[in-house]
DRENDO-1510 file (C-alpha; in Angstrom, 1 decimal, always signed):
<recs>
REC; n; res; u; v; w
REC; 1; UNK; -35.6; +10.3; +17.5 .
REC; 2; UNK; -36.3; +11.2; +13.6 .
REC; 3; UNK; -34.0; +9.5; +11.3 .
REC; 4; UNK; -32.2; +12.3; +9.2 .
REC; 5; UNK; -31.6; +9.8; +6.1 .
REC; 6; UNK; -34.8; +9.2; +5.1 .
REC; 7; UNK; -35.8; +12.1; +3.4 .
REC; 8; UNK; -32.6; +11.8; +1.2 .
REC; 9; UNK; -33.5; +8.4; +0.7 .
REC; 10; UNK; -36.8; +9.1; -0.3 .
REC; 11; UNK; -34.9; +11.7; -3.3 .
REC; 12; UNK; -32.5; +9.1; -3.7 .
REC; 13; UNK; -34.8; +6.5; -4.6 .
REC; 14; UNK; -36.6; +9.2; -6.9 .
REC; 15; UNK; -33.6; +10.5; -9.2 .
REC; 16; UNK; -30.6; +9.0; -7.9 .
REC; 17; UNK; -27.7; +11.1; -8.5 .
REC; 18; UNK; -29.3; +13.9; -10.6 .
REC; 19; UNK; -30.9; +16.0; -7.4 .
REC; 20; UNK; -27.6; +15.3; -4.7 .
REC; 21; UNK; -25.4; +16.2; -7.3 .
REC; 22; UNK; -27.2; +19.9; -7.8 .
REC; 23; UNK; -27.3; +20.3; -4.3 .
REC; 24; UNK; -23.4; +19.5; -4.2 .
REC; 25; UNK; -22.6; +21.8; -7.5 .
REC; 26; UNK; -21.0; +24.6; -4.4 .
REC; 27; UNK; -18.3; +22.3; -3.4 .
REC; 28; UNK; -14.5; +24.5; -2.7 .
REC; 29; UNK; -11.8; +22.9; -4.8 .
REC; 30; UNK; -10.2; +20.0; -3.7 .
REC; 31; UNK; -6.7; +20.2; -2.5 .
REC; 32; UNK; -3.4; +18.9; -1.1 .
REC; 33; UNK; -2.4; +18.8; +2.8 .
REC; 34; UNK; -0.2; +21.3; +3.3 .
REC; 35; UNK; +1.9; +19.5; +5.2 .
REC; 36; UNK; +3.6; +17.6; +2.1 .
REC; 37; UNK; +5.5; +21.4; +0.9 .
REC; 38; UNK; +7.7; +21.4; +4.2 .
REC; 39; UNK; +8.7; +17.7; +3.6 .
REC; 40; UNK; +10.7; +16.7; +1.3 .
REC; 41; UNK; +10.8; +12.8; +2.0 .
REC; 42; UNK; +6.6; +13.0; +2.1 .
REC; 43; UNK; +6.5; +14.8; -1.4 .
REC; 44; UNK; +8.4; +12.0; -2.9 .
REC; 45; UNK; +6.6; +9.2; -1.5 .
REC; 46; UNK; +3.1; +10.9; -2.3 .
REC; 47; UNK; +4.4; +11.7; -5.9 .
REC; 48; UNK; +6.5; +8.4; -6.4 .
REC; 49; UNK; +2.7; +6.5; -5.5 .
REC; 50; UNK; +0.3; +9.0; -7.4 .
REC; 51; UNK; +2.3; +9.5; -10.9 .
REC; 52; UNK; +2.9; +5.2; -10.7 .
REC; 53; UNK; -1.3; +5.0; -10.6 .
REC; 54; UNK; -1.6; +7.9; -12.6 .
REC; 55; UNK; +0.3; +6.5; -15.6 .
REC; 56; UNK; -0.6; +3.1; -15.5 .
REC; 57; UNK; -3.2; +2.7; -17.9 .
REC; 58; UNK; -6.8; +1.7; -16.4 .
REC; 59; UNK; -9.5; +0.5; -19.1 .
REC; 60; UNK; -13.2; -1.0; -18.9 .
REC; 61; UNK; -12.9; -4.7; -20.1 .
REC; 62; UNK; -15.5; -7.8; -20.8 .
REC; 63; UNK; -13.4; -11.1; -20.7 .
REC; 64; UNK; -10.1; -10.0; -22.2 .
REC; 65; UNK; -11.6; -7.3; -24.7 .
REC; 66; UNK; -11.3; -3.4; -23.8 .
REC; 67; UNK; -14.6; -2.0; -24.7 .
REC; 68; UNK; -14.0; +1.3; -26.5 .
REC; 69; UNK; -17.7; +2.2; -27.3 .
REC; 70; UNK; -19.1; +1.5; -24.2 .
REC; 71; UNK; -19.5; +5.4; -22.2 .
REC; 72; UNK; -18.1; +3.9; -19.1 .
REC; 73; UNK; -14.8; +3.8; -21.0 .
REC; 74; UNK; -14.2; +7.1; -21.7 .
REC; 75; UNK; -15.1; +8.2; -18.7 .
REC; 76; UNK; -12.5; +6.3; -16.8 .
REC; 77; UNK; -9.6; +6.1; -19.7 .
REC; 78; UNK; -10.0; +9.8; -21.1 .
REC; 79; UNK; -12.3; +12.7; -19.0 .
REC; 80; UNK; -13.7; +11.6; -15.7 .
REC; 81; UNK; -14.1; +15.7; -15.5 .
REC; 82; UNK; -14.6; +18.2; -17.9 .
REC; 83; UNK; -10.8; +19.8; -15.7 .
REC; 84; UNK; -9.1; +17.0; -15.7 .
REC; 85; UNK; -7.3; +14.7; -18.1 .
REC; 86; UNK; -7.3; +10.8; -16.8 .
REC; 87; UNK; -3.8; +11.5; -15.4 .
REC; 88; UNK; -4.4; +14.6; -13.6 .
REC; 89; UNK; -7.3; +13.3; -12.0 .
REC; 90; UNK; -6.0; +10.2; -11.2 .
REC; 91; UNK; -3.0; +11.8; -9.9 .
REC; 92; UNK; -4.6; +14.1; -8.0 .
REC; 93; UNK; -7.2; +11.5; -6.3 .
REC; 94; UNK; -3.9; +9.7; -5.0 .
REC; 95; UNK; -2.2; +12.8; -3.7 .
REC; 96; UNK; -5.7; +13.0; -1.9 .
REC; 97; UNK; -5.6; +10.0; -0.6 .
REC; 98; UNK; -1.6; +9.7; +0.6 .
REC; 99; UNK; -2.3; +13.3; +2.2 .
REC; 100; UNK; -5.7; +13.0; +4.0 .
REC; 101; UNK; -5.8; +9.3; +4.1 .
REC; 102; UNK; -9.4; +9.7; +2.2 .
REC; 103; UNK; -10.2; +10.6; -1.3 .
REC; 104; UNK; -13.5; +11.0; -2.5 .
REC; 105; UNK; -15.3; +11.1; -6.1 .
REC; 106; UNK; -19.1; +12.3; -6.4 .
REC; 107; UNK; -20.7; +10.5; -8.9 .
REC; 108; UNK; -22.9; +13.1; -11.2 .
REC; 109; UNK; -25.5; +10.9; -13.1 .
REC; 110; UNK; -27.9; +12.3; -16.1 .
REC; 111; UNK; -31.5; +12.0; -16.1 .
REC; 112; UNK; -30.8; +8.0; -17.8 .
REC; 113; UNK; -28.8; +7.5; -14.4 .
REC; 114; UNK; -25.8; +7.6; -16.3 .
REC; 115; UNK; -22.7; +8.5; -14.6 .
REC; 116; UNK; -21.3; +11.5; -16.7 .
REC; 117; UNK; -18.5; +12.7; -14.3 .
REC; 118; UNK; -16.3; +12.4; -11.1 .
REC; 119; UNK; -16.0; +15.6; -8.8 .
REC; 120; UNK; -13.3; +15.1; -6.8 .
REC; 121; UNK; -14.0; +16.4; -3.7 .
REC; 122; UNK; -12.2; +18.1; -0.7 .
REC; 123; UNK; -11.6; +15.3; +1.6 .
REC; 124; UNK; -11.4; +17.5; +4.8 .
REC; 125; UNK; -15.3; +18.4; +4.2 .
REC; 126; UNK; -16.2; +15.1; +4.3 .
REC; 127; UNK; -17.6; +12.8; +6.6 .
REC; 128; UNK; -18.6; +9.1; +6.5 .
REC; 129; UNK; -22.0; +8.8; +8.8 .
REC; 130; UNK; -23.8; +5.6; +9.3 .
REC; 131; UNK; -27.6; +5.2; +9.2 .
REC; 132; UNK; -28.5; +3.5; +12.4 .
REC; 133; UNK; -31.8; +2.0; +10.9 .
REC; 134; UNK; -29.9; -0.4; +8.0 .
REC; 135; UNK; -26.3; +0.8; +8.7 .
REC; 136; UNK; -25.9; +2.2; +4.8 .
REC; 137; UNK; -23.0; +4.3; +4.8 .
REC; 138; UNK; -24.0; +8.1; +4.0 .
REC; 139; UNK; -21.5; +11.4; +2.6 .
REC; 140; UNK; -22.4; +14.0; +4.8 .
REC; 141; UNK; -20.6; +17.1; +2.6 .
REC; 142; UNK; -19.7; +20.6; +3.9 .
REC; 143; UNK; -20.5; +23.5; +1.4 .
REC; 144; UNK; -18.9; +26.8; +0.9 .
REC; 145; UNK; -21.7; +28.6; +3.1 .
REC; 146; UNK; -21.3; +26.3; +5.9 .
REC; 147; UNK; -24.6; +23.8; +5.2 .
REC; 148; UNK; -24.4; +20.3; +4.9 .
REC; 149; UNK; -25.6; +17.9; +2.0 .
REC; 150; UNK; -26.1; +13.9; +2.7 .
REC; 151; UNK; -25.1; +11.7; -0.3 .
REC; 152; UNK; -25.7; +8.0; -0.4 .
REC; 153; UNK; -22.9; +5.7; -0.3 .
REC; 154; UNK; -23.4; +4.0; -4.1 .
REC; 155; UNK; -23.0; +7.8; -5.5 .
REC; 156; UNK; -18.9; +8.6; -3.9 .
REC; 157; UNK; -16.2; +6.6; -4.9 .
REC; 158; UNK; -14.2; +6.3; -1.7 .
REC; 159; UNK; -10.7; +5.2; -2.1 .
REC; 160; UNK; -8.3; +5.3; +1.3 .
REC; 161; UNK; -5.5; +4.1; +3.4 .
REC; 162; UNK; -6.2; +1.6; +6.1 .
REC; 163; UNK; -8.7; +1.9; +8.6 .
REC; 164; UNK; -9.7; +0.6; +11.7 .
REC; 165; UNK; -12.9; +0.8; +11.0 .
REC; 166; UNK; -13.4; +0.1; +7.2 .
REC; 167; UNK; -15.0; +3.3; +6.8 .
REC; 168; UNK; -12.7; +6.5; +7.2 .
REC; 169; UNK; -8.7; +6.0; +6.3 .
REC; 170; UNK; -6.0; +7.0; +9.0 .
REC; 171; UNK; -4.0; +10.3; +7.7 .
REC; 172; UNK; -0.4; +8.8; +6.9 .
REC; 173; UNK; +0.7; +12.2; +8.1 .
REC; 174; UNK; -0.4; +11.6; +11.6 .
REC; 175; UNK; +1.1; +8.4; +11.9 .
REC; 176; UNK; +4.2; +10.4; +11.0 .
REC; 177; UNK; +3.7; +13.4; +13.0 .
REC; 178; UNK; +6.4; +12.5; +15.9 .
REC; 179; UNK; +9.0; +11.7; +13.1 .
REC; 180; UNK; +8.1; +15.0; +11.5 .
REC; 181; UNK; +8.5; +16.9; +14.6 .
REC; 182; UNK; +11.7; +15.6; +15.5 .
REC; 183; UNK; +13.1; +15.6; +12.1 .
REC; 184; UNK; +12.4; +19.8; +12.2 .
REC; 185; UNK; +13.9; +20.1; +15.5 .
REC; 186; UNK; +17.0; +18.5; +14.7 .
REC; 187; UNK; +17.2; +20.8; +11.2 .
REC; 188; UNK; +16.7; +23.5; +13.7 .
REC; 189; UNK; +19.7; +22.8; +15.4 .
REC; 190; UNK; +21.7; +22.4; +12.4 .
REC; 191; UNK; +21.2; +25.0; +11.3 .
REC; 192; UNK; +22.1; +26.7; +14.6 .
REC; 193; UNK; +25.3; +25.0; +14.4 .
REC; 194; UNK; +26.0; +26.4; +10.7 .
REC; 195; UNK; +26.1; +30.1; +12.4 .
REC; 196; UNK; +28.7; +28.8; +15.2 .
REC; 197; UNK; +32.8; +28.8; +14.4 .
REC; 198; UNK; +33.6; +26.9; +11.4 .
REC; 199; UNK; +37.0; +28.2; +10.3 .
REC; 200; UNK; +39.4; +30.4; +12.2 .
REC; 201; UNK; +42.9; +31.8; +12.9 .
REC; 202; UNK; +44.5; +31.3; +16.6 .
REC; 203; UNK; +47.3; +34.2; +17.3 .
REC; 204; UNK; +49.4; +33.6; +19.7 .
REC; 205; UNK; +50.8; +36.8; +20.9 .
REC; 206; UNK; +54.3; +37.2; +23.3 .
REC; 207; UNK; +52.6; +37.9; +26.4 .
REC; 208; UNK; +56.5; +39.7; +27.8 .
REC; 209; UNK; +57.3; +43.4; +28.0 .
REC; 210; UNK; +53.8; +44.3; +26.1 .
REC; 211; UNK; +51.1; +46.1; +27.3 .
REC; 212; UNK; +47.6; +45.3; +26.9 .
REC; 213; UNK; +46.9; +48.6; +24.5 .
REC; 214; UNK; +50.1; +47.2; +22.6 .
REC; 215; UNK; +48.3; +44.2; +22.1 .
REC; 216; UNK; +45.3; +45.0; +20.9 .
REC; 217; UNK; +47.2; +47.0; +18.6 .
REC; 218; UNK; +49.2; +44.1; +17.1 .
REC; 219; UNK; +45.6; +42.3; +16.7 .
REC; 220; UNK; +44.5; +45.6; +15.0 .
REC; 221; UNK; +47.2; +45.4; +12.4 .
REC; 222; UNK; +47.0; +41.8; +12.1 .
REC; 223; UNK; +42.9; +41.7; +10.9 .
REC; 224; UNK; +43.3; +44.7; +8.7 .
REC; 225; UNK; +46.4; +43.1; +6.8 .
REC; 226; UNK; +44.4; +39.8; +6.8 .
REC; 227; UNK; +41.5; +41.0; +5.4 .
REC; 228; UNK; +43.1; +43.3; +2.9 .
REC; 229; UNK; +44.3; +40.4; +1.4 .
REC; 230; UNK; +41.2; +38.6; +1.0 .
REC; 231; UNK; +42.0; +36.0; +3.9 .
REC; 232; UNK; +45.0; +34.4; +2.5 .
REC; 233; UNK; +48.2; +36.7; +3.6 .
REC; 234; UNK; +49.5; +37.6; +7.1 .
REC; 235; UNK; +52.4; +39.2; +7.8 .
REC; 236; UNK; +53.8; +38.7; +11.4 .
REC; 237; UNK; +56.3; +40.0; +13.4 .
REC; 238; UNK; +57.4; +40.5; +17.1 .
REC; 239; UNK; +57.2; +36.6; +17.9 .
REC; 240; UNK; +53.7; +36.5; +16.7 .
REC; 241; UNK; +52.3; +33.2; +15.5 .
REC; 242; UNK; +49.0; +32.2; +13.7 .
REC; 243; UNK; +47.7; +29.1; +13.2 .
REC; 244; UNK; +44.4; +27.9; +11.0 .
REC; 245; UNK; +41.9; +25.8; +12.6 .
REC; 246; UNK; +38.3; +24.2; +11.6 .
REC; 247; UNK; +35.6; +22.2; +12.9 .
REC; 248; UNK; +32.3; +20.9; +11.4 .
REC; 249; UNK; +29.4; +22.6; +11.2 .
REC; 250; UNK; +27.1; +19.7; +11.9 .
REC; 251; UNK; +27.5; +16.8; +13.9 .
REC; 252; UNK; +28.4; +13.5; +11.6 .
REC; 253; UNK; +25.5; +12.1; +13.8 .
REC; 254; UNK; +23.4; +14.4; +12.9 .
REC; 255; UNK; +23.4; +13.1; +9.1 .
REC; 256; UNK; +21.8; +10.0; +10.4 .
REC; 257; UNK; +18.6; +11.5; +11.1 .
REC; 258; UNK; +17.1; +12.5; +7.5 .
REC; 259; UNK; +17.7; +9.0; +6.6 .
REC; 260; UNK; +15.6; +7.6; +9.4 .
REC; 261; UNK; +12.7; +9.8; +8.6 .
REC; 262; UNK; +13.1; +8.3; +4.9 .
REC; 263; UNK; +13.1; +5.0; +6.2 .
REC; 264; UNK; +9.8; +5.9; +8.4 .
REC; 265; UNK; +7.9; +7.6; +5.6 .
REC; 266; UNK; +8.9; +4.4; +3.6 .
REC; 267; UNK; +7.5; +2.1; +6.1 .
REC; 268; UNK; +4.5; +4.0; +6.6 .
REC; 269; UNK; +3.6; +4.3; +2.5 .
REC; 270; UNK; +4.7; +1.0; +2.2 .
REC; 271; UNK; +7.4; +1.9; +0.0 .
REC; 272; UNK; +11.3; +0.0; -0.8 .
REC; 273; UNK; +13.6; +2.5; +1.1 .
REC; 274; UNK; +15.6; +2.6; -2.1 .
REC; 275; UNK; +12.4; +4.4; -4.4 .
REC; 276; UNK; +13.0; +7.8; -1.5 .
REC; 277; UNK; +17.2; +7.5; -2.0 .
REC; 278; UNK; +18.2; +5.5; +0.6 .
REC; 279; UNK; +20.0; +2.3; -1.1 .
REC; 280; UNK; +21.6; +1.2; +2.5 .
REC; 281; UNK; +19.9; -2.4; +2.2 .
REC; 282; UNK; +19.1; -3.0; -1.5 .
REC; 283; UNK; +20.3; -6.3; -2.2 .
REC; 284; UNK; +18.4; -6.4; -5.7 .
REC; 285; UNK; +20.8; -7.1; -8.2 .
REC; 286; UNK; +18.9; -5.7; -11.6 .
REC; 287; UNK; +16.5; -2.5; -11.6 .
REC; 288; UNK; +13.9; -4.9; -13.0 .
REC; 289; UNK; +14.1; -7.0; -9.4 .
REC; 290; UNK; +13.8; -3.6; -7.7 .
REC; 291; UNK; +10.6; -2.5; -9.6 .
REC; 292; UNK; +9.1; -5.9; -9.0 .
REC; 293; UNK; +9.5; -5.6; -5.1 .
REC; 294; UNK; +7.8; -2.1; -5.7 .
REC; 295; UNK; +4.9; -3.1; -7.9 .
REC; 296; UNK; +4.0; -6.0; -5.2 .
REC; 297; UNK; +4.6; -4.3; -2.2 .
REC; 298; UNK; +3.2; -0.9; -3.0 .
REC; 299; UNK; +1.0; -0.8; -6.3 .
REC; 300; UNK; -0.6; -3.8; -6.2 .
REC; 301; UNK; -3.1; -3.6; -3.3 .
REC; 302; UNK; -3.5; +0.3; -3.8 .
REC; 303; UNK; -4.6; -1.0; -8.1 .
REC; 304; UNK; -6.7; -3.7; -6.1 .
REC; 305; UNK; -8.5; -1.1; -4.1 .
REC; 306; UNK; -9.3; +1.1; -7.0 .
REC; 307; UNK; -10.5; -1.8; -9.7 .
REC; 308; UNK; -12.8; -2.7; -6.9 .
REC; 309; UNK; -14.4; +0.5; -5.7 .
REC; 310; UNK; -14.7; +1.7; -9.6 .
REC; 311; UNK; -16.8; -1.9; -10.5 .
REC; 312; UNK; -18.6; -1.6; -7.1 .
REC; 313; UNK; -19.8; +1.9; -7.9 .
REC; 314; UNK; -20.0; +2.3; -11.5 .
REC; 315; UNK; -21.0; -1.1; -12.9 .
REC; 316; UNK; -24.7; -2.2; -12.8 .
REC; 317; UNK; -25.6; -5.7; -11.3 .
REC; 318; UNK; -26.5; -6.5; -15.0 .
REC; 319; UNK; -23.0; -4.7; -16.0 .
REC; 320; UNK; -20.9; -7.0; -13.5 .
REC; 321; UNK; -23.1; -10.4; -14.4 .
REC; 322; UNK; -22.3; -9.9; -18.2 .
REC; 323; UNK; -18.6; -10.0; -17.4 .
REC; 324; UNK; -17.4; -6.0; -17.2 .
REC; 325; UNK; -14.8; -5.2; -15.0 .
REC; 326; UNK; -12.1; -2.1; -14.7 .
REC; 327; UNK; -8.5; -3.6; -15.1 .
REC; 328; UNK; -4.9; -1.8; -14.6 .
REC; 329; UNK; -2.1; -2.1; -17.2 .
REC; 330; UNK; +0.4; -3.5; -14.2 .
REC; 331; UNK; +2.1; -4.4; -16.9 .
REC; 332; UNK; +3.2; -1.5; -18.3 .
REC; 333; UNK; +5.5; -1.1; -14.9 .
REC; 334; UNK; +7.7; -4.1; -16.0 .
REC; 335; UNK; +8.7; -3.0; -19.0 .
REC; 336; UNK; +13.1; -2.7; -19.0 .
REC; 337; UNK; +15.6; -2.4; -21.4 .
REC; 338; UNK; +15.8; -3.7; -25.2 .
REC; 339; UNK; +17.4; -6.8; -24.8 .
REC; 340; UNK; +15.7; -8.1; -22.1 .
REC; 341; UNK; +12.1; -7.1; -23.5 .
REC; 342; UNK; +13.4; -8.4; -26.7 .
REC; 343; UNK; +14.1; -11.7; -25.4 .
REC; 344; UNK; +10.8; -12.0; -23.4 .
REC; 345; UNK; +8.8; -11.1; -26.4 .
REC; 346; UNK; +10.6; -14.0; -28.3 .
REC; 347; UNK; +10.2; -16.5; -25.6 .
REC; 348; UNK; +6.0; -15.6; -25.4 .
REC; 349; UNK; +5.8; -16.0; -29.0 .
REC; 350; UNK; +7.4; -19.0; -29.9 .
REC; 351; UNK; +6.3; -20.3; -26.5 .
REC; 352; UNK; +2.9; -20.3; -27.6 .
REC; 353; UNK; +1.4; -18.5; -25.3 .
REC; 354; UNK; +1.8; -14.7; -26.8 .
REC; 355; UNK; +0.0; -13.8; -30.5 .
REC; 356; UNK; +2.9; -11.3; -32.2 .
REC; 357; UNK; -0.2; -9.1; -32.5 .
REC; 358; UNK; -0.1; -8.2; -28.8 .
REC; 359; UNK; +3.5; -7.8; -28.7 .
REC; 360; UNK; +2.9; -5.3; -31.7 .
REC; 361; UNK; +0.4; -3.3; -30.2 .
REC; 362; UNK; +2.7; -2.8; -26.8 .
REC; 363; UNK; +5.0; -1.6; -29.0 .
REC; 364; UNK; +2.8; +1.3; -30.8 .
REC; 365; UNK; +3.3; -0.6; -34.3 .
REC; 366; UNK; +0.2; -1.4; -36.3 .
REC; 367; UNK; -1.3; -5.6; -36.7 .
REC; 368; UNK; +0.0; -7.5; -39.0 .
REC; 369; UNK; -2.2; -9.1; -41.3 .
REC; 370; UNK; -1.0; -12.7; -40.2 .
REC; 371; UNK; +0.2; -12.1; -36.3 .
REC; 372; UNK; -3.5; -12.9; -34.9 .
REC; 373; UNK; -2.8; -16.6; -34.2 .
REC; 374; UNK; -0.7; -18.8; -31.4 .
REC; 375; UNK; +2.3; -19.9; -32.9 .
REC; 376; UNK; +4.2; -22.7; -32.4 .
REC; 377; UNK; +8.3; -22.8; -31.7 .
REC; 378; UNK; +8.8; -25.2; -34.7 .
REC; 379; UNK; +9.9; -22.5; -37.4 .
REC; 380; UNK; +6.8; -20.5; -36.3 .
REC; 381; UNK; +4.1; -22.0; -37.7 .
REC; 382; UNK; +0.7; -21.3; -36.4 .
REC; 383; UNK; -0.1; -23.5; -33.5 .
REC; 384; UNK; -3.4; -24.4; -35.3 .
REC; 385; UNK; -1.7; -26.0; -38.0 .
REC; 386; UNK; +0.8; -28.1; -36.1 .
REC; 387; UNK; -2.4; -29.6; -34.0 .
REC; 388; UNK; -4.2; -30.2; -37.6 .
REC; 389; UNK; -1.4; -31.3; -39.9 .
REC; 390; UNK; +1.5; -33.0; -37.4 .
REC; 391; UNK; +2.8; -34.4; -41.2 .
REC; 392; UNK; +4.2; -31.1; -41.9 .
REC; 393; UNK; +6.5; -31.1; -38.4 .
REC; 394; UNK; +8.7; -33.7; -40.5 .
REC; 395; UNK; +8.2; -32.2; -43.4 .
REC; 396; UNK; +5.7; -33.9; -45.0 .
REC; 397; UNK; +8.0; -37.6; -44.9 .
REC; 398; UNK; +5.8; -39.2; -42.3 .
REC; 399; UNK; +2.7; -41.0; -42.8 .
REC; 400; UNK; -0.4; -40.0; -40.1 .
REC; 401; UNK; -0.6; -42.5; -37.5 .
REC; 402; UNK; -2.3; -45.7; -38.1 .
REC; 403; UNK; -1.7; -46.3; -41.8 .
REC; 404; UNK; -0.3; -49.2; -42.7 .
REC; 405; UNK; -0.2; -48.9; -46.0 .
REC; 406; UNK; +2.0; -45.9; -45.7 .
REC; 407; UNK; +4.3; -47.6; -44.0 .
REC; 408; UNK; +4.9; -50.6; -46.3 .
REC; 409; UNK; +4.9; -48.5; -49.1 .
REC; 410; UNK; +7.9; -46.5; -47.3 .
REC; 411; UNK; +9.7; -50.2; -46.7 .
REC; 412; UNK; +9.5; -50.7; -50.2 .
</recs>
């Protein structure tokens, strides 16, 4: 049986990127599962997830310096695509992949092999294949006019949920289907209920020496007095009494069931209940102790997943030996209140371990000529000097170590 990959392999191998990617240029825009609009538990787990990753600073690093000239940079911290701002298209790859369980990024590479942008494209036109010769993964891509274009693996950034298989991503919203279903029958019935009795007036009528034409008479008279007077004056007469009476609309167990499907879309993003309004069994006592739960719970293996696809597919071997490497901001998600950023600011600097340089820069305010160096906690001198000079610690009264005639001289 011919092998289907090995002519694209062949053009692959030729101009990698340039020639898939102008074959792929008639791809439909790329959107949301539908699904998420008739859910309102869904929409705020997709959109808690995507605008956390979206505004979480992502930049191109080698060691512990961000490398603003390098291409790659911009590309990933300002335009991955010439409709998309970083946040947009971050965002959107994330509602992608919380929707369809896949999201997928062709790479389009100049004639230098350059990658130059990331189409996002429509996940449901997608499909993972396998070449059964060397088992490379392959993009098989379904145009507007119905034909199919194969893209090699190294060319689509793939991010997805988990998968039994390592290739495709399980849809979140099948996991969820039964929960869904049952959660719109039951607002079905409420909403039946809402159109039963809810409020009501019992007349009691004297049953003796009347005839039934003389009481439907009496009811007559009653309704048009009672709703002449906008519902709230009766006047009665002939032994007639009327009494209110209400029930509820909705069944108290009813109530239950919209916070069961919040706790099942939580389990199933991996999300604190408490982040989709449920705060049943928070037992955090600060805000920061609640975000902490959600940054290692949720964010972390969702940033994990993207800072390894993006140095996997857009870092050269060369690239990734010389010590490049995407890196989130997670930090930016820990950030609380004055005082208690205030006082963990302090603590890093004259701990040593902070330069009041970096603290300045997190805090938008320009370096200060002297805040590039470690300092230590003794009146915040720079570390350097304590380690050079340990004289001036007791300032300037003791001798270095090992001189004698220092010390007699101080006898004396």
């Amino acid at each position: 049986m011919k092998n289907p990959f090995r002519r694209h392999k062949a053009q692959a191998r030729d101009k990698p990127g340039v020639r898939a990617s102008r074959n792929l240029r008639a791809l439909t825009r790329p959107r949301a599962d539908i699904t998420i609009q008739g859910n309102e538990a869904i929409y705020a787990a997709v959109s808690r997830i995507s605008n956390t990753i979206a505004c979480m600073p992502i930049h191109l690093y080698k060691g512990f310096e961000i490398q603003k000239d390098h291409p790659l940079e911009r590309l990933i911290s300002l335009e991955p695509h010439p409709n998309f701002t970083a946040f947009t298209w971050r965002q959107t790859m994330e509602v992608m992949r919380n929707t369809e369980g896949n999201a997928y990024a062709l790479r389009v590479l100049n004639n230098y092999g350059q990658t130059v942008r990331l189409d996002i494209l429509n996940p449901t036109r997608v499909t993972p294949q396998t070449d059964p010769e060397d088992g490379s993964i392959w993009y098989a891509i379904t145009m507007d006019d119905g034909k199919q274009a194969l893209a090699p693996g190294f060319l689509v950034v793939n991010l997805r949920h988990m998968s039994a298989n390592g290739i495709r991503g399980i849809r979140p919203i099948d996991v969820l289907r039964k929960s869904l279903d049952y959660d719109t029958q039951v607002k079905a019935l409420s909403l039946d209920q809402l159109d039963g009795v809810n409020h009501g007036v019992a007349l009691t009528i004297p049953s003796v020496g009347l005839s039934q034409a003389q009481k439907d008479e009496a009811v007559d008279r009653f309704l048009e007095t009672y709703e002449k007077s906008g519902r709230s004056v009766v006047i009665l007469e002939g032994g007639m009494t009327a009494t209110n009476f209400s029930s509820s609309p909705v069944d108290a167990q009813l109530l239950d069931v919209e916070r069961i499907t919040r706790n099942r879309v939580a389990t199933v993003y991996n999300l604190p209940p408490h982040l989709l309004g449920d705060y049943t069994d928070t037992s955090f006592g600060t805000a920061e102790q609640q975000m902490m739960e959600y940054l290692q719970l949720t964010i972390t293996p969702i940033v994990e997943q993207w800072e390894e696809e993006l140095d996997r597919k857009l870092l050269t071997p060369e690239d990734y030996a010389a010590g490049y490497r995407f890196r989130f901001d997670t930090a930016s998600l820990t950030r609380t209140d004055v005082k208690t950023t205030a006082e963990r600011n302090q603590m890093a600097i004259r701990g040593g371990w902070r330069k009041p340089n970096e603290v300045r820069a997190e805090l938008s305010l320009p370096p200060d000529p002297y805040g590039d160096q470690l300092m230590s906690s003794r009146d915040l001198i720079p570390l350097s000097v304590s380690v050079e000079h340990p004289e001036l610690l007791l300032g300037g009264k003791a001798a270095p170590a090992g001189d004698s005639e220092g010390k007699e001289e101080k006898t004396e």
